[in-house]
C-alpha positions as CSV (number, residue, x, y, z in Angstrom):
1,X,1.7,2.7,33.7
2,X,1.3,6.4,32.9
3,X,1.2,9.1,35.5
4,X,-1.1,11.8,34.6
5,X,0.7,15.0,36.5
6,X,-2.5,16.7,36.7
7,X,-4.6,13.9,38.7
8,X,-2.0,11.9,40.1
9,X,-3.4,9.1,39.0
10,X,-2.1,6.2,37.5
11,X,-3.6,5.4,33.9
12,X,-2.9,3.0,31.3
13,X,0.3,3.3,29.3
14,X,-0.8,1.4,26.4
15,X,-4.0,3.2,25.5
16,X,-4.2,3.7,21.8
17,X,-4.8,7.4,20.5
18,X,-6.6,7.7,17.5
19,X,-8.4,10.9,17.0
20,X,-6.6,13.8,18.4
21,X,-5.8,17.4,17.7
22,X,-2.5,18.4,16.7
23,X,-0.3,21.2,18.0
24,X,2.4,21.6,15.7
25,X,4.0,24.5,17.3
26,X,6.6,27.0,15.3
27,X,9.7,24.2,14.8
28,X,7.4,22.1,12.6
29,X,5.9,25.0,10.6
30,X,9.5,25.7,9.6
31,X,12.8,25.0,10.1
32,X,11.5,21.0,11.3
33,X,9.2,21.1,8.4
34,X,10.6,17.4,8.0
35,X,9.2,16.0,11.5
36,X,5.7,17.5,10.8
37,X,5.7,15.8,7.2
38,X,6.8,12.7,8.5
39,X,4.2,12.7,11.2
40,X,1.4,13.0,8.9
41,X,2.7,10.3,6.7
42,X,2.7,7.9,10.0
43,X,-0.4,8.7,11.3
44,X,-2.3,8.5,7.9
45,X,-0.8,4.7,7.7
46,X,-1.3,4.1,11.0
47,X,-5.0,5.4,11.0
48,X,-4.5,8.5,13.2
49,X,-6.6,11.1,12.9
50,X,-4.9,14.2,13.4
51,X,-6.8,17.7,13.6
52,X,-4.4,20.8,13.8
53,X,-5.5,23.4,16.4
54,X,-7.3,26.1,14.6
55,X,-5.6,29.2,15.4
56,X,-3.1,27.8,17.2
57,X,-0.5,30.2,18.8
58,X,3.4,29.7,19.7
59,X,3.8,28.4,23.1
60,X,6.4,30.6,24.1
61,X,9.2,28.1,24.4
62,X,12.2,28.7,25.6
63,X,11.5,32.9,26.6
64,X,7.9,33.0,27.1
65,X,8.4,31.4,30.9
66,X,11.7,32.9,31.6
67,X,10.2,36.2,31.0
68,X,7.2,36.1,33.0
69,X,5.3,33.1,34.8
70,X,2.0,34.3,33.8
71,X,2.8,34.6,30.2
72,X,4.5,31.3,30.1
73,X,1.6,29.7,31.5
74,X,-1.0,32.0,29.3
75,X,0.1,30.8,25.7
76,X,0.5,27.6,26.0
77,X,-2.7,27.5,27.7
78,X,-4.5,29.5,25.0
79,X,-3.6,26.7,22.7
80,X,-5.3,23.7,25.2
81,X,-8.4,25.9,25.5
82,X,-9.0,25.8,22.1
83,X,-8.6,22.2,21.4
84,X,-11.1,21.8,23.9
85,X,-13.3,24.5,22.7
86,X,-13.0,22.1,19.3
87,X,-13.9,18.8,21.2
88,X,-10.8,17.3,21.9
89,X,-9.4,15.9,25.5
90,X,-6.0,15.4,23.7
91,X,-3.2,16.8,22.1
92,X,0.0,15.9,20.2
93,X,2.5,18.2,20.4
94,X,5.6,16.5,19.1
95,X,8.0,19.0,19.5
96,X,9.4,18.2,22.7
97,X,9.9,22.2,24.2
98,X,6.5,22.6,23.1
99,X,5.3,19.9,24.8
100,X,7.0,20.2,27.9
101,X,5.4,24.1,28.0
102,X,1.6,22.5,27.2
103,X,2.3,20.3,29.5
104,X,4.1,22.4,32.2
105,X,1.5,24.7,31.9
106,X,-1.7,22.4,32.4
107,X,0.4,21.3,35.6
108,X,0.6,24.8,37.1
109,X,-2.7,26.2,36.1
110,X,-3.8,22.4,38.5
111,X,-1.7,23.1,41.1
112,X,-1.3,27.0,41.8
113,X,-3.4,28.8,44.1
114,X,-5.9,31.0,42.0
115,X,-4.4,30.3,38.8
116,X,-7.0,28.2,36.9
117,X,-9.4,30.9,38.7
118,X,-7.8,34.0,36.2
119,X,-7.7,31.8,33.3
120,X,-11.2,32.3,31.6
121,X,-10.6,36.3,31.5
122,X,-6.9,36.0,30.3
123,X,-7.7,33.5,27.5
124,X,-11.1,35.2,27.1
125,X,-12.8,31.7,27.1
126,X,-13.8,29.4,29.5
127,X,-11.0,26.8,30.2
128,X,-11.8,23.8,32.4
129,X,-8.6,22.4,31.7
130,X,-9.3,18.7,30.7
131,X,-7.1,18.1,27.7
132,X,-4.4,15.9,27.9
133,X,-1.1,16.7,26.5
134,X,1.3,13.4,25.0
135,X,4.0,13.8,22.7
136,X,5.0,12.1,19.6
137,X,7.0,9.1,21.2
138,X,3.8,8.1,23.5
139,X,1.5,8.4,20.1
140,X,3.8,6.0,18.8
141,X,4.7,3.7,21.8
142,X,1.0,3.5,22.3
143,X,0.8,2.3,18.8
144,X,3.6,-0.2,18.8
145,X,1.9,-3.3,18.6
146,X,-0.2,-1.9,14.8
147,X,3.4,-0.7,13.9
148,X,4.5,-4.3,14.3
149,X,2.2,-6.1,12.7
150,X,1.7,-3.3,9.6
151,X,6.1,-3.9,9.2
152,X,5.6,-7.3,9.2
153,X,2.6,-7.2,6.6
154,X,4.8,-5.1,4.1
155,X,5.6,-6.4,1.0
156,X,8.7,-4.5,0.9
157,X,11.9,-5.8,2.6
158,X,12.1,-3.7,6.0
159,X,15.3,-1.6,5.3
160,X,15.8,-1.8,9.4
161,X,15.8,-4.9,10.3
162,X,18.6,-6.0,12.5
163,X,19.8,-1.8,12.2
164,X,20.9,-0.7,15.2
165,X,19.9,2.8,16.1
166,X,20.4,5.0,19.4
167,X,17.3,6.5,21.2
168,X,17.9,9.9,21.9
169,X,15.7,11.6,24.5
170,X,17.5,14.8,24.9
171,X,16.4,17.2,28.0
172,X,12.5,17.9,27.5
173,X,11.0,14.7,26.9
174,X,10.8,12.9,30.0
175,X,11.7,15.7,32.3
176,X,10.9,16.9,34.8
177,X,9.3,14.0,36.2
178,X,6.8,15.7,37.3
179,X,5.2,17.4,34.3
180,X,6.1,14.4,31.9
181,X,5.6,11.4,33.5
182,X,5.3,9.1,31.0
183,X,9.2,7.5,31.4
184,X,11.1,6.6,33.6
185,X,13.8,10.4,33.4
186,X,17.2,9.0,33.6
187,X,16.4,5.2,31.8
188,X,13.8,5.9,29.5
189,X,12.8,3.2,27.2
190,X,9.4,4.4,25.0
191,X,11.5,5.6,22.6
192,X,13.2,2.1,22.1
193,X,9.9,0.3,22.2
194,X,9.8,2.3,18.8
195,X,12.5,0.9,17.6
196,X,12.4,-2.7,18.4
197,X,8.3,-2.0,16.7
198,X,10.0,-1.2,13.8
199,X,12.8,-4.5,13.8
200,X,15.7,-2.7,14.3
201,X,17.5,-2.7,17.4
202,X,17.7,-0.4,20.1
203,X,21.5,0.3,21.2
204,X,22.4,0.2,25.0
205,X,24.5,3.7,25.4
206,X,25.4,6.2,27.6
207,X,23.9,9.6,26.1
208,X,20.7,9.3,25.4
209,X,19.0,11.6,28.0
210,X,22.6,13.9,27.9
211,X,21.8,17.5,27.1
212,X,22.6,18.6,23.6
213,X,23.4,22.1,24.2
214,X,19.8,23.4,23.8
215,X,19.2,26.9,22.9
216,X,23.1,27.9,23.2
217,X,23.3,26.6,19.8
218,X,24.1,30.2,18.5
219,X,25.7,32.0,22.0
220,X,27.6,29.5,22.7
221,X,28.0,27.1,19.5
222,X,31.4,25.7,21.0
223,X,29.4,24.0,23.5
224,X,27.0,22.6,21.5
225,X,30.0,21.2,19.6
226,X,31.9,19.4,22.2
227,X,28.3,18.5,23.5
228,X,26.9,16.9,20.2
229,X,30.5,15.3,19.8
230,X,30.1,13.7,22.6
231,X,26.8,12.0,21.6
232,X,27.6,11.4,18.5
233,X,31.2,9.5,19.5
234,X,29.1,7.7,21.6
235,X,26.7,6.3,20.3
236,X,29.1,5.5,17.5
237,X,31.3,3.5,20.0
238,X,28.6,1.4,20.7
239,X,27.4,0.2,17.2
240,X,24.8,2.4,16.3
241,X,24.4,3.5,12.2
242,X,22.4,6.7,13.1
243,X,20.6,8.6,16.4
244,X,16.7,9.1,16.5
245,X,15.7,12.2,17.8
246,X,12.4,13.5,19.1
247,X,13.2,17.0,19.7
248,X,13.2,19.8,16.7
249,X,16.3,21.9,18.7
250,X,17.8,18.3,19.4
251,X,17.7,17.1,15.8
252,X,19.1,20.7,14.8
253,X,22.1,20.6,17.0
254,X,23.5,17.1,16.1
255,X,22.4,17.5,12.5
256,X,23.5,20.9,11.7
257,X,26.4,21.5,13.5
258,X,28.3,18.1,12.1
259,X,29.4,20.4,9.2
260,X,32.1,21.4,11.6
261,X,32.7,18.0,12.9
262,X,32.7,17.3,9.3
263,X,35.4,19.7,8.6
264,X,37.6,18.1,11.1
265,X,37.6,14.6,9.7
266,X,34.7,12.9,11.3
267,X,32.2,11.0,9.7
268,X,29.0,12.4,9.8
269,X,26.2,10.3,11.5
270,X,22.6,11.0,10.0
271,X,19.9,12.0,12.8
272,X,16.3,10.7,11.8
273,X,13.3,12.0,13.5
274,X,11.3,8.7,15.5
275,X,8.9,9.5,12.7
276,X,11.0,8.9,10.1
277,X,12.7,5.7,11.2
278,X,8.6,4.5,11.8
279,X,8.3,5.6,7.8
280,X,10.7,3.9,6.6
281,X,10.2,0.5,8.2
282,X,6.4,1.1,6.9
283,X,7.7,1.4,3.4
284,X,6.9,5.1,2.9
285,X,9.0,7.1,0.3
286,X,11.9,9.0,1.8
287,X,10.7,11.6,0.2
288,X,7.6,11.9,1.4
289,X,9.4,11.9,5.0
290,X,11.1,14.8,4.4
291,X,14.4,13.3,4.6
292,X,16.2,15.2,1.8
293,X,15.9,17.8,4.2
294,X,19.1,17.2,6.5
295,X,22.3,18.8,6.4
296,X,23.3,15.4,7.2
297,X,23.0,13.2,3.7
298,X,20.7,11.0,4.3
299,X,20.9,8.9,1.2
300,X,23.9,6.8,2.1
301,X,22.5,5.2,4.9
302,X,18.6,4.8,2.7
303,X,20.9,3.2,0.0
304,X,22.9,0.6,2.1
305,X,20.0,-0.2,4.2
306,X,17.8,-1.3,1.2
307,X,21.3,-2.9,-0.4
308,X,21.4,-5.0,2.9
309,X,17.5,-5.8,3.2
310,X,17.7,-7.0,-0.6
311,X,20.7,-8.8,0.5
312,X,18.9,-10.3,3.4
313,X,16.2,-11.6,1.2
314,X,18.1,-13.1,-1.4
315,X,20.1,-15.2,1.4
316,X,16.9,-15.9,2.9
317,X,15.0,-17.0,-0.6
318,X,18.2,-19.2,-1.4
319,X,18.4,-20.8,2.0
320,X,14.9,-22.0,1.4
321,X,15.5,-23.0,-2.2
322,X,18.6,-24.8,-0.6
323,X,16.3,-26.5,2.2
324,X,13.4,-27.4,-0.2
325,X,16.0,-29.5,-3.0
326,X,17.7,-31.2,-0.2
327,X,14.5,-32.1,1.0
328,X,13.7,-33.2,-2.3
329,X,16.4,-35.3,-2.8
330,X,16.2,-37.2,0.4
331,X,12.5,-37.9,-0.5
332,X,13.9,-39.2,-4.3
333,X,17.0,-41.5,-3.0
334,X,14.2,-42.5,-0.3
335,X,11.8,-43.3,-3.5
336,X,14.6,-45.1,-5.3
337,X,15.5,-46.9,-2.3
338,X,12.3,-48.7,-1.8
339,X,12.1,-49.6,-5.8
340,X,15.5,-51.0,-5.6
341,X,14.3,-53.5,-3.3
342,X,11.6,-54.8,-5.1
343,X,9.0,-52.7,-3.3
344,X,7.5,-52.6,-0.2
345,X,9.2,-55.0,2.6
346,X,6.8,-58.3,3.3
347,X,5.4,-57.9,6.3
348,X,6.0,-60.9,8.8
349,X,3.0,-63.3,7.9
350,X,4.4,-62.7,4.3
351,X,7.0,-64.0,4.8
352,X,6.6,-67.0,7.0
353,X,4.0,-67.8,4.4
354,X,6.8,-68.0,2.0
């Protein structure tokens, strides 16, 4: 079940979304220009309707609260007034800083003396604060069972069947508890619900809710190295072919800064967006999921994935082809066996008659 942080109430987890606006947020306008294409692509399969916020403003992410409370509650909230002034009671925001500030934000503005009291003259609209915030890995965990049974329906082998692939939550999307709610914080498992959706397997590690280094990416890129080393190593330890990330900065981190993991001898591990890895077991084109965009080649692990689903297949076709000719010939020595004897065996009155 899903707590709603604003209510306190419990509500169902499994409730699909299907027409909601869409809150892109900076990260997917441009350097995760990839996640946002990919979304699209999924939801448009999937039969999603997404509406992008018009006039949407950034959310102030990772300054805007540290700067001033007010402020960090006032933009995001800007953004939720005018997806309801549009007619919606939810919103996607798939980047996961953005959605913990939307989120954060309708939690305070609840739950703060006077607070939802100022918000009308700041915003300069009414605000009654009734949309619902959900992230990219609930719009997809909600739609699990469609993405199931749209894989299975494909005509197209599904390159990730069998794959195993680490969920990586990061920091921001199921913390804190109490603005997110959706997850358990330190065993989260929507994101694998995704995965297993999608016939691949989920991988059973010891990262996946491990911070990544976050915004010291550039003060303090060192860190960020020894921390995405760290995720990386283990998720390779325990068998998985590539990480799926939910989080623009996330995604950043363990993609970009491999060049210099790269440059030391490791092998590079590719870093798909949830989005993505729901794509490509749909059948869409990589291309239209953004993944040439990586710093992380991509095409390796496209290429041996389809190599081993074609591979699958063809064992699969001749095992059949195998099964149906040894059927055959049982049915044949079967046929000759009765003709042999001169056909059918007299029953017993036949015979006492003879």
């Amino acid at each position: 079940m899903r707590r709603d942080p604003v209510s306190e109430t419990a509500a169902p987890a499994r409730r699909a979304m299907t027409d909601v606006a869409y809150y892109p947020g900076c990260s997917l306008h441009g350097t995760s220009r990839e996640f946002d294409e990919s979304l699209r692509a999924v939801a448009a399969e999937l039969g999603i309707g997404l509406t992008e916020i018009s006039d949407w403003n950034c959310c102030g992410a990772s300054s805007g609260h540290t700067t001033d409370h007010l402020l960090g509650v006032a933009l995001p909230a800007r953004n939720l007034a005018l997806a309801e002034a549009q007619g919606f009671d939810t919103v996607v925001a798939p980047c996961a800083a953005c959605y913990n500030r939307l989120s954060a934000a309708r939690l305070a503005i609840a739950t703060e003396d006077g607070l939802a009291a100022q918000m009308p003259d700041i915003l300069g609209r009414p605000f009654a604060n009734g949309v619902e915030v959900h992230n990219a890995v609930e719009l997809l965990r909600d739609a699990s069972v469609t993405i199931e049974e749209k894989v299975a329906a494909t005509l197209a082998p599904n390159p990730l069947e069998g794959v195993k692939l680490a969920a990586y939550y990061g920091c921001l999307l199921v913390r804190p508890f109490k603005v997110c709610g959706y997850d358990d914080p330190e065993q989260p498992t929507s994101m694998d619900e995704i995965i297993n959706a999608c016939g691949a397997d989920d991988v059973d590690w010891d990262m996946k809710v491990e911070c990544c280094g976050g915004a010291f990416s550039v003060s303090r890129t060192a860190s960020v190295l020894r921390l995405g080393r760290s995720i990386i190593d283990n998720a390779r330890a325990h068998g998985a072919e590539a990480i799926i990330v939910a989080c623009p900065l996330c995604h950043s981190n363990l993609d970009l800064r491999q060049k210099a993991m790269a440059e030391r001898g490791e092998e590079p591990m590719p870093i798909l967006f949830v989005t993505q890895m729901v794509g490509l077991a749909l059948g869409l084109s990589p291309v239209d999921l953004g993944l040439g965009r990586h710093f992380v080649d991509t095409e390796p692990l496209i290429a041996r994935l389809a190599k081993q689903a074609a591979e699958r297949v063809a064992a699969e076709k001749l095992a059949k082809e195998e099964a149906a000719a040894k059927a055959a010939a049982r049915a044949e020595k079967a046929k000759v066996g009765v003709g042999a004897s001169g056909g059918a065996a007299p029953t017993p009155d036949e015979g006492e008659a003879q």
